[in-house]
DSSP file (Angstrom, degrees, kcal/mol; ACC not computed):
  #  RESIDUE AA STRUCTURE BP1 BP2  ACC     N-H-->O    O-->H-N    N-H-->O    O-->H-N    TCO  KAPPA ALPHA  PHI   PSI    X-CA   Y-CA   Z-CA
    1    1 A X              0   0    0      0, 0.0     2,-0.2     0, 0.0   112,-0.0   0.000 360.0 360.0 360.0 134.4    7.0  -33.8   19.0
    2    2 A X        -     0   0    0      1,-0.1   110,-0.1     4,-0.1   113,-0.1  -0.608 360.0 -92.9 -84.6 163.8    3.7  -33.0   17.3
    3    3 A X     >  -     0   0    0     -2,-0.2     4,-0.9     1,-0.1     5,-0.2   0.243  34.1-108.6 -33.4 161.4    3.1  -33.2   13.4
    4    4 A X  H  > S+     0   0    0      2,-0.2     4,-2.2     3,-0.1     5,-0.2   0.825 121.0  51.8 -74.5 -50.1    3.5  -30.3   11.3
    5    5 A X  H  > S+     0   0    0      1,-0.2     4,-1.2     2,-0.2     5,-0.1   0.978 109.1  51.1 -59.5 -56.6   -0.7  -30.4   11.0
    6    6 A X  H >> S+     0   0    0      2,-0.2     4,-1.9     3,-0.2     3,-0.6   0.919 109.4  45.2  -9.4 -72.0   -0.9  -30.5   14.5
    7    7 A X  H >X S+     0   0    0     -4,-0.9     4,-2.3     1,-0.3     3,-1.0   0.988 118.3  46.2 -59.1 -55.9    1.3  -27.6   15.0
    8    8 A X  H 3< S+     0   0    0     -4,-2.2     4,-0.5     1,-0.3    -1,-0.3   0.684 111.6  54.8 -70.2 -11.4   -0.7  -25.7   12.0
    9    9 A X  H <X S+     0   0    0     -4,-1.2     4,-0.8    -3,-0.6    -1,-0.3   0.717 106.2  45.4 -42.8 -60.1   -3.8  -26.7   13.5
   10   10 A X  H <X S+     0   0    0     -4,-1.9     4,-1.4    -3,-1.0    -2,-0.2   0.737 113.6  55.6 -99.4 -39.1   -3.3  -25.3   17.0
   11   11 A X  H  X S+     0   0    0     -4,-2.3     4,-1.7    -5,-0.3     5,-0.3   0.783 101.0  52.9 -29.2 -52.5   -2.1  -22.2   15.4
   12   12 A X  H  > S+     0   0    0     -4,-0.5     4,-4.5    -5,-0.4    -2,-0.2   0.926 110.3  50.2 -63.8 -37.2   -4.9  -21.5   13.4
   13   13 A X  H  X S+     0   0    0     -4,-0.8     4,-3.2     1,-0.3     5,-0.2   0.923 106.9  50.8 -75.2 -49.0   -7.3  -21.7   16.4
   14   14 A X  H  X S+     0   0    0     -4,-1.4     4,-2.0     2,-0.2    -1,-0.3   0.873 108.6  50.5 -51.5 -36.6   -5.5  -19.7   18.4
   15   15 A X  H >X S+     0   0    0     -4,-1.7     3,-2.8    -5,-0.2     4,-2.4   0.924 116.5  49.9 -56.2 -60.1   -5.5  -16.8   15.4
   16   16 A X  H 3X>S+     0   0    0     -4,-4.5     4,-3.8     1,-0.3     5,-0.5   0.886 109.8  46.0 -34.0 -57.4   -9.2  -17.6   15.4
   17   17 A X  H 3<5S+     0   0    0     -4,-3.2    -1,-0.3     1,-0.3     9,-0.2   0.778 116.2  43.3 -67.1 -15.7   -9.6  -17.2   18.9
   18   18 A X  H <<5S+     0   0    0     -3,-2.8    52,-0.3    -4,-2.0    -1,-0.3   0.944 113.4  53.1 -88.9 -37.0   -7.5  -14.0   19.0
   19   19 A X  H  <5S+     0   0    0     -4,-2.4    -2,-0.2    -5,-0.3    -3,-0.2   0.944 112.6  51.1 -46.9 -70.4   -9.5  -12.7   15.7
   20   20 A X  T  <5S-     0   0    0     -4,-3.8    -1,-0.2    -5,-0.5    -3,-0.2   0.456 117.7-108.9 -74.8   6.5  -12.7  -13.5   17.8
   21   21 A X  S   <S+     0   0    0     -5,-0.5     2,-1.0     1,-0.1    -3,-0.1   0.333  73.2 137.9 104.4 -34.3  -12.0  -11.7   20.9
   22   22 A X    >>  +     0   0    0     -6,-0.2     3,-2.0     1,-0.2     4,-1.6  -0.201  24.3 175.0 -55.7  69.5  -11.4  -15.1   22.9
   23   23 A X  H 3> S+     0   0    0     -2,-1.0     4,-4.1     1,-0.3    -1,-0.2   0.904  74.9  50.4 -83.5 -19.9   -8.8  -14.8   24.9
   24   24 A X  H 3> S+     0   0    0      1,-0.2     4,-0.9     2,-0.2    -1,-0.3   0.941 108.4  59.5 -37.1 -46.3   -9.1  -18.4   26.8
   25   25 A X  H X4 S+     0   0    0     -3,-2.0     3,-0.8     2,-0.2    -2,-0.2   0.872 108.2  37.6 -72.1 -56.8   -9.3  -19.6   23.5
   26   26 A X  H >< S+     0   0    0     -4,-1.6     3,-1.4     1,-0.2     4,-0.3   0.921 115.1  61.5 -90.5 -48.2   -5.6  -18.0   22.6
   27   27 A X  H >< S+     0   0    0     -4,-4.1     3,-0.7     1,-0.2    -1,-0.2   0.725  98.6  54.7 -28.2 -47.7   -4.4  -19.1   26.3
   28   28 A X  T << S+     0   0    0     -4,-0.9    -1,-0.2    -3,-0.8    -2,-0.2   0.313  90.6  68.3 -90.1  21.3   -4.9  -22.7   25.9
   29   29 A X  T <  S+     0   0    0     -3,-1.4    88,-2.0    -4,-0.2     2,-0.6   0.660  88.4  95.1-109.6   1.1   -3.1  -23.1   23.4
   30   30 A X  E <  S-a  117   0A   0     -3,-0.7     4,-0.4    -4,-0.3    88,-0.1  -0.817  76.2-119.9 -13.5  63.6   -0.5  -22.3   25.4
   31   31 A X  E >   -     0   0A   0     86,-1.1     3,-2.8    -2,-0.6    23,-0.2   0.237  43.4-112.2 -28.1 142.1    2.2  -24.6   27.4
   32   32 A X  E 3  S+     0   0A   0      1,-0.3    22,-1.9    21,-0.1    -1,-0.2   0.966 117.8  37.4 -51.6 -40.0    1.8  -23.7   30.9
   33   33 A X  E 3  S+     0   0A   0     20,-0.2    -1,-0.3    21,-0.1    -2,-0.2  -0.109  99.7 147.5 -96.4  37.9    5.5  -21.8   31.6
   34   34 A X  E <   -     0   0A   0     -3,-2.8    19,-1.3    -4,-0.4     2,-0.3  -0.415  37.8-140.9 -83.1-166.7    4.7  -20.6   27.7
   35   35 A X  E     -aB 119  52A   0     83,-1.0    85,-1.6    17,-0.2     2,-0.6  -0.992  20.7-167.2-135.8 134.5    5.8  -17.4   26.6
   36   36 A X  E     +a  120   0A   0     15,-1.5     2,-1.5    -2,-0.3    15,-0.3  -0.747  15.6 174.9-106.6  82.6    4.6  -14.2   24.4
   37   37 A X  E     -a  121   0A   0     83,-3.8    85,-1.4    -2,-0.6     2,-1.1  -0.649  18.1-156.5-116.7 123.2    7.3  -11.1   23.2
   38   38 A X  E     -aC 122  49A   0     11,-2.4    11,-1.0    -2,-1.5    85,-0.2  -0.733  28.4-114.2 -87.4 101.8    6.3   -8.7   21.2
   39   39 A X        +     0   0    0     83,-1.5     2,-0.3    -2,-1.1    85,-0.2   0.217  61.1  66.0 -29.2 116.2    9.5   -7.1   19.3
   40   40 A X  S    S-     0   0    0      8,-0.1     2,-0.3    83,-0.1     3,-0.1  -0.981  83.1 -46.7 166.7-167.0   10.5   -3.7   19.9
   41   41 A X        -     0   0    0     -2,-0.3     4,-0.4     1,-0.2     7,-0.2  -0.765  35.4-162.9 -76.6 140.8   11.7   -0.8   21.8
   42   42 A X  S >  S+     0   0    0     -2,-0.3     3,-0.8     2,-0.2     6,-0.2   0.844  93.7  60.6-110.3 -50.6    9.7   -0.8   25.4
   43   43 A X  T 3  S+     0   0    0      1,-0.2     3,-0.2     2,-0.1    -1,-0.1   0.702 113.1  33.2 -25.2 -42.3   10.9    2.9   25.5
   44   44 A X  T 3  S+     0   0    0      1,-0.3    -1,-0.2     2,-0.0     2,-0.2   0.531 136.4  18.9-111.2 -24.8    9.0    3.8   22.4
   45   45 A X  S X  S-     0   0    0     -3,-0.8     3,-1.4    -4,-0.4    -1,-0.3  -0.725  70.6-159.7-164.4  94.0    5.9    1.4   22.7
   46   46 A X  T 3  S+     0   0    0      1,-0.3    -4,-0.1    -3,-0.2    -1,-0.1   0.611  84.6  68.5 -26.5 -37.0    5.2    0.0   26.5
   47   47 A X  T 3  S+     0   0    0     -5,-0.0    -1,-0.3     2,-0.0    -9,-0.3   0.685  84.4  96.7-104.3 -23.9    3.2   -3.0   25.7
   48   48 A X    <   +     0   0    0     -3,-1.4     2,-0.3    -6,-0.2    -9,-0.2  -0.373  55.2  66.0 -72.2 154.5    6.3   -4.5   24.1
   49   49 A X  B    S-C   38   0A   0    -11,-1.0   -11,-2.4   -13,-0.1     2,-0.5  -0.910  81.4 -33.1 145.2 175.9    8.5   -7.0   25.9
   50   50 A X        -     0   0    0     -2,-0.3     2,-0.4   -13,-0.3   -13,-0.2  -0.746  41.6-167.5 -34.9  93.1    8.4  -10.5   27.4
   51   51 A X        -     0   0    0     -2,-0.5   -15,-1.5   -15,-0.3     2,-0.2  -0.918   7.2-157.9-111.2 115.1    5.7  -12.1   28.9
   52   52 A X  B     -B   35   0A   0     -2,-0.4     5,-0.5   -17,-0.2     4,-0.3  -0.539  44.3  -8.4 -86.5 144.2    5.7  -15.6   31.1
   53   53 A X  S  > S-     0   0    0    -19,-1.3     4,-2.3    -2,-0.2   -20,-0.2   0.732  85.7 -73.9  58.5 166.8    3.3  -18.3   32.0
   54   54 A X  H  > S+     0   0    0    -22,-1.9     4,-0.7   -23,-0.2    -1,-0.2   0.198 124.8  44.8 -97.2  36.2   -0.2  -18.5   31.5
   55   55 A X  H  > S+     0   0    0     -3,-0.2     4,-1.9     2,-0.1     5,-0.4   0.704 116.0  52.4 -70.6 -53.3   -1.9  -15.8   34.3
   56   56 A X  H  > S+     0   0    0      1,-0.3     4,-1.8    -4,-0.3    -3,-0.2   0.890 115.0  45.1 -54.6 -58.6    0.9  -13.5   33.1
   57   57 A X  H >X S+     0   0    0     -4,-2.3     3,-1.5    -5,-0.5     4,-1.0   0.913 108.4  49.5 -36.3 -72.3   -0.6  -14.5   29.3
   58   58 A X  H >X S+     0   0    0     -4,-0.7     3,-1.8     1,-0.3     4,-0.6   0.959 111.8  51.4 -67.9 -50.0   -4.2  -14.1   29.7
   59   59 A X  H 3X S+     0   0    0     -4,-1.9     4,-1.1     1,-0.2    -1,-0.3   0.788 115.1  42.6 -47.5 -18.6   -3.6  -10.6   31.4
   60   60 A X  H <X S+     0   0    0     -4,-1.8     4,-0.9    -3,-1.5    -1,-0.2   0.764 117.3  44.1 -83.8 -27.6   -1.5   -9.5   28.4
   61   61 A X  H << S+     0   0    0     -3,-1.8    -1,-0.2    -4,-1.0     2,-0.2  -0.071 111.4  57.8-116.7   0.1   -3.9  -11.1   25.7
   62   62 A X  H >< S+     0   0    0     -4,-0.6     3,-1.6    -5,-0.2    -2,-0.2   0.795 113.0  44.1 -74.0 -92.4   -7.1   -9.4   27.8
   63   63 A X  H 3X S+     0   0    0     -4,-1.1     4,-2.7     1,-0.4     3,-0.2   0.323 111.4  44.6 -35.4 -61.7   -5.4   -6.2   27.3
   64   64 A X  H 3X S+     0   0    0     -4,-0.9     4,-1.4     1,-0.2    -1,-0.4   0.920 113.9  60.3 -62.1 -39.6   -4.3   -6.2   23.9
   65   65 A X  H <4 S+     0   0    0     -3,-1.6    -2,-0.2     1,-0.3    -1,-0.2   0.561 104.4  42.2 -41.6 -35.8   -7.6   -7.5   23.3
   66   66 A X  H  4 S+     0   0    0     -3,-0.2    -1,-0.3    -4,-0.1    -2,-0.2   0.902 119.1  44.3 -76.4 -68.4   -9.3   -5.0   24.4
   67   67 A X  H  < S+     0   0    0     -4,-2.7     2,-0.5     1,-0.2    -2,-0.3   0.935 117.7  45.7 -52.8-102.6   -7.2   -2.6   23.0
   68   68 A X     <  -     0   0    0     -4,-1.4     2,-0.6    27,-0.1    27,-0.2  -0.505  53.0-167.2 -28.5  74.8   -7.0   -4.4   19.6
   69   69 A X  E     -D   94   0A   0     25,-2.1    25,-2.4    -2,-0.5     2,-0.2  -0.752  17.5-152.0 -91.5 108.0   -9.4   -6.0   17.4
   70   70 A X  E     -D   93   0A   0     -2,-0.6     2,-0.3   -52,-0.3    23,-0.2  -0.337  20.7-174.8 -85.7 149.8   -7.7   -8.4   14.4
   71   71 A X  E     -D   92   0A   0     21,-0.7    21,-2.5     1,-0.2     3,-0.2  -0.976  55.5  -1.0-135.8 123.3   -9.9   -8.9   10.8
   72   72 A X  E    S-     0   0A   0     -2,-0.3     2,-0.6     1,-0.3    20,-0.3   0.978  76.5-164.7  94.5  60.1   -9.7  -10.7    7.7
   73   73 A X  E     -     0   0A   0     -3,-0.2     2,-0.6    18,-0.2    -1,-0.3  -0.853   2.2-164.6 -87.1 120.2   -6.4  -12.4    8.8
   74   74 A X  E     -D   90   0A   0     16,-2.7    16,-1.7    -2,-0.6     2,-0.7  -0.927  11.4-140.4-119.4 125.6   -4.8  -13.9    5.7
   75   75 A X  E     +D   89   0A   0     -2,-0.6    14,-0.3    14,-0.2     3,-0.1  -0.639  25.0 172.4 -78.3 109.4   -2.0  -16.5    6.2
   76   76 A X  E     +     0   0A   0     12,-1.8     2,-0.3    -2,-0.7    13,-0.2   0.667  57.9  19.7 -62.1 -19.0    0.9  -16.1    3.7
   77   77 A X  E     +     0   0A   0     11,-0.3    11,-3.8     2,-0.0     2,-0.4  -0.931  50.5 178.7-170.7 130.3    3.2  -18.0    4.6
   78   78 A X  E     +D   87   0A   0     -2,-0.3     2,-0.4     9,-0.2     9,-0.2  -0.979   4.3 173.9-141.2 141.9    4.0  -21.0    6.7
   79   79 A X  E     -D   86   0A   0      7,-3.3     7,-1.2    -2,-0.4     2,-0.5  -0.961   9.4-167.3-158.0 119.8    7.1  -22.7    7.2
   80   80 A X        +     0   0    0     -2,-0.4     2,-0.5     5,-0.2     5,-0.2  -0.850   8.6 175.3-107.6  90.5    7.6  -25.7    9.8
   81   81 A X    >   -     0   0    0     -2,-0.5     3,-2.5   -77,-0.0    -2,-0.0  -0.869  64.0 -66.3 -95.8 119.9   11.1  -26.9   10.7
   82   82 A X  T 3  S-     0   0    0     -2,-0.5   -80,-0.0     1,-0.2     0, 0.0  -0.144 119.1  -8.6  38.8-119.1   10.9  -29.7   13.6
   83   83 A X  T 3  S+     0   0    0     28,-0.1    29,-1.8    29,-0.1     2,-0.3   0.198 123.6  79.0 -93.3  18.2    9.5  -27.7   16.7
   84   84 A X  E <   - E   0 111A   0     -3,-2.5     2,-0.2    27,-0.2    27,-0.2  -0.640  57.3-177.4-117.6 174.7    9.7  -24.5   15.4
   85   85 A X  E     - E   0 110A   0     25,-0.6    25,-2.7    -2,-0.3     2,-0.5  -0.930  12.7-153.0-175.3 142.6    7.0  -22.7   12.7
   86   86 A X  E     -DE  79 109A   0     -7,-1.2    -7,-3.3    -2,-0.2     2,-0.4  -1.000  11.0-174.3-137.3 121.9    6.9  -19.2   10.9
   87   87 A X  E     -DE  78 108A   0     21,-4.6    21,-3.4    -2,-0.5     2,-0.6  -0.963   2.0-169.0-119.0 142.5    3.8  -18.0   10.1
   88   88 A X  E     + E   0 107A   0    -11,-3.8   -12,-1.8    -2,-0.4   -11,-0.3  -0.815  21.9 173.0-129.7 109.6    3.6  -14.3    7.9
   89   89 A X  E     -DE  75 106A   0     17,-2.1    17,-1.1    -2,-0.6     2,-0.3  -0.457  38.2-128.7-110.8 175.4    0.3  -12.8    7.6
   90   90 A X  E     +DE  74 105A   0    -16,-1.7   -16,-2.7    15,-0.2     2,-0.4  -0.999  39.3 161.9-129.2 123.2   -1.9   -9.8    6.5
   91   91 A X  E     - E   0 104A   0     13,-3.1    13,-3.8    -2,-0.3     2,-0.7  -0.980  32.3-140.3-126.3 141.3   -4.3   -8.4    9.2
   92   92 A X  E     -DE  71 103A   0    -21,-2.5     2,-0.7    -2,-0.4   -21,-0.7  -0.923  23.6-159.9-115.4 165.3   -6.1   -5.4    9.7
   93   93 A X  E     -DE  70 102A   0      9,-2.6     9,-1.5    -2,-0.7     2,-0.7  -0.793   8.1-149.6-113.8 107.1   -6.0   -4.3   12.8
   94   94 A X  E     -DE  69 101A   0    -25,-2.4   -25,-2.1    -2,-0.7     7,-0.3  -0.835  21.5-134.9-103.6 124.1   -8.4   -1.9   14.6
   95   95 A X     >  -     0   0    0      5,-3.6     4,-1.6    -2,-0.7   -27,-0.1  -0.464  30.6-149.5 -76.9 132.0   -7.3    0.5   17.7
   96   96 A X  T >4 S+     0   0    0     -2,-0.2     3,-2.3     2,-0.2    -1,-0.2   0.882  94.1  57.4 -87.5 -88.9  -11.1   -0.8   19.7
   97   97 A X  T 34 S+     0   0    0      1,-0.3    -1,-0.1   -31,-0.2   -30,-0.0   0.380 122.1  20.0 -23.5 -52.2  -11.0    3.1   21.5
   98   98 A X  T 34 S-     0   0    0      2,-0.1    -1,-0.3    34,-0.1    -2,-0.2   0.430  89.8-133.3 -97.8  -2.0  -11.0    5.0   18.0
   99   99 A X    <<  +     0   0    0     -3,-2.3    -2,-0.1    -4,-1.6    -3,-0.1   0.374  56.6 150.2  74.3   6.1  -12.2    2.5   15.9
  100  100 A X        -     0   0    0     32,-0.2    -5,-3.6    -4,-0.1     2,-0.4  -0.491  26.0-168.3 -71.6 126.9   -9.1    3.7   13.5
  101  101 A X  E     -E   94   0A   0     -7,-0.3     2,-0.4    -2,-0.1    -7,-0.2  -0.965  11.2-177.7-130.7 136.8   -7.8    0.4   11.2
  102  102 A X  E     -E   93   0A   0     -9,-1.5    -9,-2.6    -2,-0.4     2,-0.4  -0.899  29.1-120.5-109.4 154.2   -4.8    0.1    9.2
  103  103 A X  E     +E   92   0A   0     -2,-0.4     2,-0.2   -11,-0.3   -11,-0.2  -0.651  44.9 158.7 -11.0  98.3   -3.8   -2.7    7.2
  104  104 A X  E     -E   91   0A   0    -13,-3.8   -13,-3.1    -2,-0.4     2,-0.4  -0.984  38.5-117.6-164.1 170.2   -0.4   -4.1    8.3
  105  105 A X  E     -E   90   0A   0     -2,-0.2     2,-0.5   -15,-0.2   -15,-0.2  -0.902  23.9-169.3-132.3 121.6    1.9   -7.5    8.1
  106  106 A X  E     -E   89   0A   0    -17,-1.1   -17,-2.1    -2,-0.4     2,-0.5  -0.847  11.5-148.9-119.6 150.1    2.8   -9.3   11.5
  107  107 A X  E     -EF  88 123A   0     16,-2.6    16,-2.3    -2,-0.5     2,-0.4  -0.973  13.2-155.2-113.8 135.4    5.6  -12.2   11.3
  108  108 A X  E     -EF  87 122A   0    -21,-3.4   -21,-4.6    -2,-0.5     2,-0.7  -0.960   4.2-161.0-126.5 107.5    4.9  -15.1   14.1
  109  109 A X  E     -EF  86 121A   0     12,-1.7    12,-3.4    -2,-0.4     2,-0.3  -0.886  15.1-163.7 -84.7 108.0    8.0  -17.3   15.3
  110  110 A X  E     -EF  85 120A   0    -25,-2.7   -25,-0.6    -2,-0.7     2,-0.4  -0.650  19.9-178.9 -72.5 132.1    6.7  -20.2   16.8
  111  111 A X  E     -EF  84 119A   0      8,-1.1     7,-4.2    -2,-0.3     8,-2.4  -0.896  22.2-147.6-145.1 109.9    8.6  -22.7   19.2
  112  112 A X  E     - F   0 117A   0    -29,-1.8     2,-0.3    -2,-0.4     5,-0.2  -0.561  15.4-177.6 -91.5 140.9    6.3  -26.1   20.5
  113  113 A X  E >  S- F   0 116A   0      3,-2.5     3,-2.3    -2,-0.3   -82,-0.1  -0.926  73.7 -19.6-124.5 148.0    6.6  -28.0   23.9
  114  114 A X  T 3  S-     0   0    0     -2,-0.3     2,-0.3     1,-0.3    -1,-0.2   0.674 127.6 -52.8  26.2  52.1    4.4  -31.2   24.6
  115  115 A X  T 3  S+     0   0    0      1,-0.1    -1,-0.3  -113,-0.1  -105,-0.1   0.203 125.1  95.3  96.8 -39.9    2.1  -30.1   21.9
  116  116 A X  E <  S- F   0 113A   0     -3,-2.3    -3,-2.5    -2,-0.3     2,-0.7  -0.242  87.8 -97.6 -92.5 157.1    1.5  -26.6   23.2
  117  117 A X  E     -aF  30 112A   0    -88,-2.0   -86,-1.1    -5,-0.2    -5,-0.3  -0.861  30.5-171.0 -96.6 147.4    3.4  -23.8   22.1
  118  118 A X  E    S+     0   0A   0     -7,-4.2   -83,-1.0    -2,-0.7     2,-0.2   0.699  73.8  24.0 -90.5 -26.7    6.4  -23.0   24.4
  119  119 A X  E     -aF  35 111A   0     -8,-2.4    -8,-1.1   -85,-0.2     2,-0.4  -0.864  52.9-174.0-171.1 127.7    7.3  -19.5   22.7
  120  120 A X  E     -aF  36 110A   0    -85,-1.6   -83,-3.8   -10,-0.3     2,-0.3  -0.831  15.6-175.6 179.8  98.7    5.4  -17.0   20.6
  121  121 A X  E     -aF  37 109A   0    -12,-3.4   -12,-1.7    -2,-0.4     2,-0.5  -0.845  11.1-154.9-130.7 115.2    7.8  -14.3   19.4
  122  122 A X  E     -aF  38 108A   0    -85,-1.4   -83,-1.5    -2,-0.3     2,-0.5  -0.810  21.4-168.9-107.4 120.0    6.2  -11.4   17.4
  123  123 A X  E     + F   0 107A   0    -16,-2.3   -16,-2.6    -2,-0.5     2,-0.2  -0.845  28.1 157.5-105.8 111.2    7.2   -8.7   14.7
  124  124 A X        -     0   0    0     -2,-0.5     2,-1.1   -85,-0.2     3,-0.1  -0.792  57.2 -88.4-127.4 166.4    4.6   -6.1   14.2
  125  125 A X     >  -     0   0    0     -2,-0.2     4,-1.9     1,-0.2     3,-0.4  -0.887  44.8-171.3 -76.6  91.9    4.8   -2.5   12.9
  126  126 A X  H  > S+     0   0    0     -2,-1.1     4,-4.4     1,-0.2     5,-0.2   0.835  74.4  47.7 -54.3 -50.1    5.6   -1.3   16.1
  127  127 A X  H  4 S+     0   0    0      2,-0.2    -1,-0.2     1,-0.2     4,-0.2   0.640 103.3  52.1 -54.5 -29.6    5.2    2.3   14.8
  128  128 A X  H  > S+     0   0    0     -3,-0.4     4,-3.3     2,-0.2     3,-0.4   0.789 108.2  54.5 -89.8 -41.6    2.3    2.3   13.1
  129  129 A X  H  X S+     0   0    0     -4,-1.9     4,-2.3     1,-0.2    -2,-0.2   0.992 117.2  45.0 -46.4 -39.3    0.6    0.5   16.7
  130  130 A X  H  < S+     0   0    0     -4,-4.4     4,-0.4     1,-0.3    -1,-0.2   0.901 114.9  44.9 -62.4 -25.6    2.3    4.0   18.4
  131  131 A X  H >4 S+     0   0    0     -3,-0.4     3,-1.0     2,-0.2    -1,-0.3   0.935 110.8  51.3 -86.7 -46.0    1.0    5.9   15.7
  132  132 A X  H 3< S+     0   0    0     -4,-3.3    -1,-0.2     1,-0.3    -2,-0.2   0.769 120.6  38.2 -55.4 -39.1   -2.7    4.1   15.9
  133  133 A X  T 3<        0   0    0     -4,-2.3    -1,-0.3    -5,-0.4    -2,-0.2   0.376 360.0 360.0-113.9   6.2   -2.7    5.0   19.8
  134  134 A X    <         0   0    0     -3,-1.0    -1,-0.2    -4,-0.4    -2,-0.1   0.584 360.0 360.0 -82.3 360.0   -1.3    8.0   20.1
């Protein structure tokens, strides 16, 4: 199992790399069979769901990427038990298409494999992204 510093380590770089556009950068930080879901109703906001292994990843993490540009991400909270990690943060978040940003507060459940993370599960203001892109 890695360290708790480790874990927070390989986390941070990946925010960076998602904050900076990068989306290789966000990939490798990634187990191969890992996994990405973003919390929600899939009826109400498409982009939400399940995602598997890492082609499936970089296309999903292009996209949003594309779509999405993260800023002035400030960690509040982190809390490491064994292979697991909870990070709660403050981003704002800019729709790339209208250049519209709000302000909003994402919770990240972490789960580590070999080092990597294995599973990436994400609580976002689903509503306010529908609201951003509609």
């Amino acid at each position: 199992m890695a360290s708790r510093e480790d874990m927070l380590a390989l986390i941070r770089d990946a925010y960076a790399a998602r904050d900076g556009g990068d989306t290789d950068g966000v990939v490798t930080a990634f187990h191969p069979e890992g996994a990405f879901t973003l919390m929600g109703d899939k009826s109400a906001l498409e982009m939400t769901g399940r995602m598997e292994g890492r082609a499936t990843l970089h296309a999903a993490f292009t996209e949003l990427t594309a779509g999405f540009g993260f800023e002035g991400r400030e960690i509040l909270a982190e809390l490491v038990d064994g292979d697991r990690v909870a990070i709660h943060c403050r981003v704002n978040v800019r729709y790339n298409p209208t250049g519209k940003t709000v302000s909003t507060e994402i919770l990240d459940l972490f789960r580590f494999q070999d080092g990597k993370i294995a599973e990436l599960i994400e609580f976002a203001d689903t509503a306010q992204i529908k609201a951003m892109i509609a």
